[in-house]
C-alpha positions as CSV (number, residue, x, y, z in Angstrom):
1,X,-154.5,-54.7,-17.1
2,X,-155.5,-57.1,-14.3
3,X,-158.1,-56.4,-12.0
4,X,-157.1,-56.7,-8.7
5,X,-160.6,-58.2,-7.1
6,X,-160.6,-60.3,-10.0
7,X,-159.7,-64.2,-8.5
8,X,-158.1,-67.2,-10.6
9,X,-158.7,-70.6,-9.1
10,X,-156.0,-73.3,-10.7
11,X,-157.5,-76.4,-10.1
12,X,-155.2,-79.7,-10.5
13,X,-156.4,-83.2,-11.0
14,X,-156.4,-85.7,-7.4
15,X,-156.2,-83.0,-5.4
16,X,-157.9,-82.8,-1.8
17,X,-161.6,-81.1,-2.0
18,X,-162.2,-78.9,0.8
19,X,-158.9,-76.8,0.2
20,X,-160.0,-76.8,-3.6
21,X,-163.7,-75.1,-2.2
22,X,-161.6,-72.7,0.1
23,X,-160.9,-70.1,-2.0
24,X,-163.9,-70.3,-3.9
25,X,-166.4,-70.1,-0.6
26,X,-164.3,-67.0,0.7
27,X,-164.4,-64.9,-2.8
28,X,-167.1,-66.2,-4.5
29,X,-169.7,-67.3,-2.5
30,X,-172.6,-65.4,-1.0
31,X,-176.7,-65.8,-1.1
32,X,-177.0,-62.5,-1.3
33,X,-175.2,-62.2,-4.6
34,X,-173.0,-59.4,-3.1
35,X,-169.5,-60.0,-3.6
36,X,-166.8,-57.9,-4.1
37,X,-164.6,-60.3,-6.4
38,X,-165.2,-62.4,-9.4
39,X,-163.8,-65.4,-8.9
40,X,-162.8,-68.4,-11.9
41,X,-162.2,-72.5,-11.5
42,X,-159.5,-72.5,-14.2
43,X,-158.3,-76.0,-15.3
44,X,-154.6,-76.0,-14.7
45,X,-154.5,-79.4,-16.9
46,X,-156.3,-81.1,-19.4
47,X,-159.0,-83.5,-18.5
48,X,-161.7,-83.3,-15.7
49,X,-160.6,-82.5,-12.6
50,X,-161.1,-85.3,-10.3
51,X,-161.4,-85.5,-6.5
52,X,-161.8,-87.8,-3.6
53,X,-165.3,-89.9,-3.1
54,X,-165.4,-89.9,-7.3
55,X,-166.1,-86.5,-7.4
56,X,-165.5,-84.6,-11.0
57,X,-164.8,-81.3,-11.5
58,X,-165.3,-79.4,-14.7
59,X,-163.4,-75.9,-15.0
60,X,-163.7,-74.8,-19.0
61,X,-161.2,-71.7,-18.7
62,X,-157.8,-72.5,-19.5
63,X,-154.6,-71.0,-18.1
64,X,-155.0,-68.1,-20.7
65,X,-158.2,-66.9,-17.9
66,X,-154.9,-66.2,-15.6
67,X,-153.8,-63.2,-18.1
68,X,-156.1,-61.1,-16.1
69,X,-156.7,-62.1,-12.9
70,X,-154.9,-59.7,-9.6
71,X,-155.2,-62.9,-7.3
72,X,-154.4,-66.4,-8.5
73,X,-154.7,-69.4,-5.9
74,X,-153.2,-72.8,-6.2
75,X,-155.6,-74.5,-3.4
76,X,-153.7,-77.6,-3.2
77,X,-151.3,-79.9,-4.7
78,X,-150.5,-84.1,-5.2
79,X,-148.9,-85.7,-2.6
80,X,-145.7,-87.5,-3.6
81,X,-143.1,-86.3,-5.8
82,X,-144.4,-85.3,-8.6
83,X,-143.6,-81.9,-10.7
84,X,-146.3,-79.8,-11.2
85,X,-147.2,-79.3,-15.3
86,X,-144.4,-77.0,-16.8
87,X,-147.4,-75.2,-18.7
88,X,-148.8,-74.2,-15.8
89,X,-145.9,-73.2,-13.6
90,X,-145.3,-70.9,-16.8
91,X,-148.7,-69.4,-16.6
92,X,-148.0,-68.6,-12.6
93,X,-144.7,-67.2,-13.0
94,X,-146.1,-65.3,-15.9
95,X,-149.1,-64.3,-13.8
96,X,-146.6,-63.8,-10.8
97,X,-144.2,-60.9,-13.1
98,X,-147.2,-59.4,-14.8
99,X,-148.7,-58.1,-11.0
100,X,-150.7,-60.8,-9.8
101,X,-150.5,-61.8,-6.2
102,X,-149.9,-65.3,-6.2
103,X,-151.2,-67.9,-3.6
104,X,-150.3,-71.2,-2.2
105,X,-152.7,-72.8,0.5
106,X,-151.1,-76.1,2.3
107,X,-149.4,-78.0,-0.3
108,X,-149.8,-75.1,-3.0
109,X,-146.8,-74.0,-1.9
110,X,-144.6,-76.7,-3.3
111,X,-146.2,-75.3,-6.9
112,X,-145.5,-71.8,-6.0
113,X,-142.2,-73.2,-5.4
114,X,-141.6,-75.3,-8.2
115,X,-141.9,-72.5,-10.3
116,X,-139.0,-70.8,-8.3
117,X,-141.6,-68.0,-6.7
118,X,-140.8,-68.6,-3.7
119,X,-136.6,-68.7,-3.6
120,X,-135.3,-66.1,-0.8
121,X,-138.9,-65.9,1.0
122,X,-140.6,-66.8,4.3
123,X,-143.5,-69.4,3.4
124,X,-145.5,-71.9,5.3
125,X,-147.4,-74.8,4.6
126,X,-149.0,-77.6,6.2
127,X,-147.1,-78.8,9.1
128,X,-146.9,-82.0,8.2
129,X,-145.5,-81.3,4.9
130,X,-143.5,-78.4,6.2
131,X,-139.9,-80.3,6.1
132,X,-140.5,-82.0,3.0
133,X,-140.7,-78.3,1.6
134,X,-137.8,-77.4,2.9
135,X,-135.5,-80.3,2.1
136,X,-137.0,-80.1,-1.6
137,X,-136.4,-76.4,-1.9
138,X,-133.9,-75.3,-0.1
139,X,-134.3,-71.9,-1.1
140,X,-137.4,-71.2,0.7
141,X,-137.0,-70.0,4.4
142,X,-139.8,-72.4,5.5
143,X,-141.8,-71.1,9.0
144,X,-144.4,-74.2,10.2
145,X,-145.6,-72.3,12.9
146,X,-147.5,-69.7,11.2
147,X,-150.8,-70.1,9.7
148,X,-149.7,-67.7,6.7
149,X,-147.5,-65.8,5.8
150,X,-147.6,-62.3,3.9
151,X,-144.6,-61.5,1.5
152,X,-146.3,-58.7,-0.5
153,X,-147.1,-60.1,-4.1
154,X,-146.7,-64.1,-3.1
155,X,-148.9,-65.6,0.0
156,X,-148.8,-68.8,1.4
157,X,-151.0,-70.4,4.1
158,X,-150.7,-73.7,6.3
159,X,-153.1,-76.7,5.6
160,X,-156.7,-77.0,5.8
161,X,-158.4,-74.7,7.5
162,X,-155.8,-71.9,7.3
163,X,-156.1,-71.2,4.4
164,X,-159.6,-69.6,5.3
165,X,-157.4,-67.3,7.1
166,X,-155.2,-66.2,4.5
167,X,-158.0,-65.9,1.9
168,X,-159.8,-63.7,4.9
169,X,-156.5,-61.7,5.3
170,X,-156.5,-60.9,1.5
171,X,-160.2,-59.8,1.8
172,X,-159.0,-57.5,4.4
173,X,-156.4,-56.0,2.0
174,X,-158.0,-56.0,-1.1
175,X,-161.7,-55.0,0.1
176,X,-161.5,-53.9,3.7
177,X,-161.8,-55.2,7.4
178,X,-165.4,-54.7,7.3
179,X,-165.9,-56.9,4.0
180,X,-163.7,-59.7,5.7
181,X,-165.9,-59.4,8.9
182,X,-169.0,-59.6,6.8
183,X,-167.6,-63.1,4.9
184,X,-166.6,-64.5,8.6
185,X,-169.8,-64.3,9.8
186,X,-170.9,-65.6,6.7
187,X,-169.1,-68.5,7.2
188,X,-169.5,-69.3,10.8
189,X,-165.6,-68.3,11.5
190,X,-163.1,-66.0,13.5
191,X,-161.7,-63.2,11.1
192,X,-158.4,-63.7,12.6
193,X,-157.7,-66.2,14.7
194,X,-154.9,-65.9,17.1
195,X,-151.9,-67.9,17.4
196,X,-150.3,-70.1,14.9
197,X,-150.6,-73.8,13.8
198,X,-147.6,-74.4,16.1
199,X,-150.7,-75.0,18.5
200,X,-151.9,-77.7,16.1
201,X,-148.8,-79.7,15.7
202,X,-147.8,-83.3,17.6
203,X,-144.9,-82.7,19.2
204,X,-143.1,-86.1,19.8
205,X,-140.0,-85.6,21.8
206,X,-136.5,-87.5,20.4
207,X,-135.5,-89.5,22.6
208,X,-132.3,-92.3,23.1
209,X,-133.0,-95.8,22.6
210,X,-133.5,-98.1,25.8
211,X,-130.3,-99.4,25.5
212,X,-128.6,-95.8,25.7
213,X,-127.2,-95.2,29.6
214,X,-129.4,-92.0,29.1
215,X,-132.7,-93.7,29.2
216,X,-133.2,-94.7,32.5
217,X,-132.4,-90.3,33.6
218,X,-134.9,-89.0,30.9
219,X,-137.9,-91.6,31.9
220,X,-136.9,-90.2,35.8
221,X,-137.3,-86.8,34.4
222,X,-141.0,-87.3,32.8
223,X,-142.0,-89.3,35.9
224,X,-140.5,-86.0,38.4
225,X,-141.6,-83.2,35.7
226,X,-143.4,-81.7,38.9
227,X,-140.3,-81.4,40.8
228,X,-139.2,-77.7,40.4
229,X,-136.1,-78.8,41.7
230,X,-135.7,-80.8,38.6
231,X,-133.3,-79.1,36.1
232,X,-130.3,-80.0,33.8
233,X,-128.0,-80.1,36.5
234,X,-129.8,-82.7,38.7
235,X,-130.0,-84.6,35.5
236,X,-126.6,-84.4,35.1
237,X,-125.7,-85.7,38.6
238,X,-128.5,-88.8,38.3
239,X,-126.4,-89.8,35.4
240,X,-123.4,-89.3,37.2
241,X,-121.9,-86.5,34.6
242,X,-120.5,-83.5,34.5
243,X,-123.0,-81.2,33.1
244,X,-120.5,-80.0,30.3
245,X,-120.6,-84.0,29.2
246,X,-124.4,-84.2,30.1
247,X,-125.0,-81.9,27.8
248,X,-122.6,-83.0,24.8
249,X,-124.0,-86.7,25.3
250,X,-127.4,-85.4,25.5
251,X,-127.0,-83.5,22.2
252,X,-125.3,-86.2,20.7
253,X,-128.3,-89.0,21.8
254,X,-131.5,-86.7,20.7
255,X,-130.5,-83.6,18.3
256,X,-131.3,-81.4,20.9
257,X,-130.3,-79.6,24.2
258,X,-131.3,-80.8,28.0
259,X,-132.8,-77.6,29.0
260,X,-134.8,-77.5,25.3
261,X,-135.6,-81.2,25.6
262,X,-136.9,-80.9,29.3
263,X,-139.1,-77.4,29.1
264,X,-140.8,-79.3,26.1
265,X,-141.6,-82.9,28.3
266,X,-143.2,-79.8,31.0
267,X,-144.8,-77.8,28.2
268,X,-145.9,-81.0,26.7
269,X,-147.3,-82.3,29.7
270,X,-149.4,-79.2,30.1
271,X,-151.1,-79.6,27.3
272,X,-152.3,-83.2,28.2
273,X,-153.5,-81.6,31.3
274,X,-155.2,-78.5,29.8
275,X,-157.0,-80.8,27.2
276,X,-158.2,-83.6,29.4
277,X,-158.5,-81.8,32.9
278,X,-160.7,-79.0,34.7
279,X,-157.7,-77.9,37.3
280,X,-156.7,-74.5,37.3
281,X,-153.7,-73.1,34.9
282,X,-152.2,-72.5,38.2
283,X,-152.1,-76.1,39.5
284,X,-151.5,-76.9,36.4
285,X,-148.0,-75.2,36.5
286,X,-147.2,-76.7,40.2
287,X,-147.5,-80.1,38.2
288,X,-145.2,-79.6,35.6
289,X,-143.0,-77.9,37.9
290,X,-143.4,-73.8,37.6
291,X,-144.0,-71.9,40.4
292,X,-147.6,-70.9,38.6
293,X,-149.3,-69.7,35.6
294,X,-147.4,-66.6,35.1
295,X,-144.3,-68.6,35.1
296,X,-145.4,-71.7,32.6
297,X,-147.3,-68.3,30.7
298,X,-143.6,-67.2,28.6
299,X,-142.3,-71.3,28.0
300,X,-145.8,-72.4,26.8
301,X,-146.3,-69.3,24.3
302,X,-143.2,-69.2,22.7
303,X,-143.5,-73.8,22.1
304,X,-147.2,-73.7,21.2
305,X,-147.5,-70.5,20.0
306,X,-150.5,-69.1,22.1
307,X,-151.0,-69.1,25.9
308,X,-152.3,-71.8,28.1
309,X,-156.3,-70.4,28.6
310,X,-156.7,-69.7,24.6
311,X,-155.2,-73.6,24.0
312,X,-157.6,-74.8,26.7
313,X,-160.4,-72.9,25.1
314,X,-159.5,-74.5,21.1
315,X,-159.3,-78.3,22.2
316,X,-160.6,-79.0,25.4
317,X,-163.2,-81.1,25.0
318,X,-166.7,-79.4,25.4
């Protein structure tokens, strides 16, 4: 029978630190000695588990301290190409069709789905690694603008810090809001945070090459971005196409449409502003070329993934 509050930690060799201690701060780790969960570092290999600054971990239970556990968390993976260790994707798929929830924070997803657990599902990871996922497994329906995702018995999170937020979320469903609020506050964190990472990620905009006759319209645009008068058909006309051309050209030059490419340069822009500036959202709007707030409100949640005032608030400067 496995217990459902009962945690398995796999812990790989030259794997990243802090999202190794993730999982075991959120389950395991309280002064008060009150914690809902019992929580395991099993070894996932043989050998000590080693980690950056010359760190060494040693985690005695084997993969057989899986044949119980309700939750089991891969915190991280290896960068590079490497195949996780068949024994261990065993033990996980094992683990996975025996009840246990499995989990994959950042690039524990690429184990989860190396072991085939995550074929036909939504999943996240890092947003760096996020196409290399996809590529790799084509069978995962990758989403990088999440911080995790939810899919019932399997859960994978984005890098770093989210995965504090899915290891809070399963709190919440194994033990309760008010046990996830508790750990929060332990921990000096939201218990949710709002948004996604799409907030988080550099957003560098394709553009032609100098020598393309495109250039020359698309530096005009980012140097008129406050001109509301400045849309895909005045584009069009600057570089003296029609706008059925414009737009196959444009396509053709960057991989993506006018209207896409030039609510991004104004979104984009906003950003800059809201990080480095004091103005109001509303002047902020006039210079990227909406009418005001309410109007760059809909384009700058759906790109980033939050509103303007709650990105202001997470990395303006203090």
């Amino acid at each position: 029978m496995r217990d459902p509050r009962t945690v398995a930690v796999l812990l790989f060799d030259r794997v990243p630190m802090f999202e190794t201690s993730v999982p075991l701060s959120v389950f395991g780790s309280d002064p008060r000695g009150a914690t809902p969960f019992e929580v395991r570092a099993v070894a996932a290999e043989p050998g000590p588990i080693r980690m950056e600054a010359g760190l060494v971990l040693h985690a005695p239970p084997g993969l057989d301290a899986l044949d119980d556990a309700g939750i089991v968390v891969v915190p991280s993976w290896r960068f590079g190409d490497e195949e996780p260790p068949r024994a261990a994707l065993d033990a996980l798929r094992a683990a996975h069709s025996g009840g246990a929830t499995v989990v994959g924070l950042c690039r524990g997803a690429f184990v989860l789905a190396a072991a085939g657990l995550l074929d036909g599902l939504r999943a996240t990871t890092h947003w760096r690694f996020a196409p290399a996922l996809a590529e790799r497994y084509p069978k995962v329906r990758v989403d990088p603008a999440v911080l995790f995702v939810d899919e019932g018995s399997v859960v994978t999170s984005a890098g770093t810090a989210a995965g504090i937020d899915a290891c809070l979320h399963l709190v919440r469903r194994e033990a309760g809001a008010r046990e996830a609020a508790s750990i929060a506050r332990r921990m000096v964190v939201p218990p949710q945070r709002s948004g996604g990472q799409a907030q988080y990620i550099e957003r560098p905009i394709p553009e032609p090459g100098m020598d393309d006759p495109l250039a020359p319209v698309l530096e005009h645009a980012v140097r008129n971005l406050h001109d509301p008068s400045l849309d895909v058909d005045a584009l069009a006309r600057r570089a003296h196409m029609s706008r059925r051309s414009f737009d196959r050209r444009f396509r053709e030059a960057t991989g993506t449409s006018p209207l896409q490419w030039l609510l991004a340069q104004r979104v984009l822009h906003a950003q800059r502003l809201l990080e480095g500036t004091d103005l109001p959202i509303d002047s902020i709007a006039r210079q990227v070329g909406f009418a005001n707030g309410v109007a760059l409100r809909p384009h700058f949640r759906r790109v980033v993934g939050v509103a303007p005032q709650p990105y202001r608030d997470t990395f303006q400067p203090a």
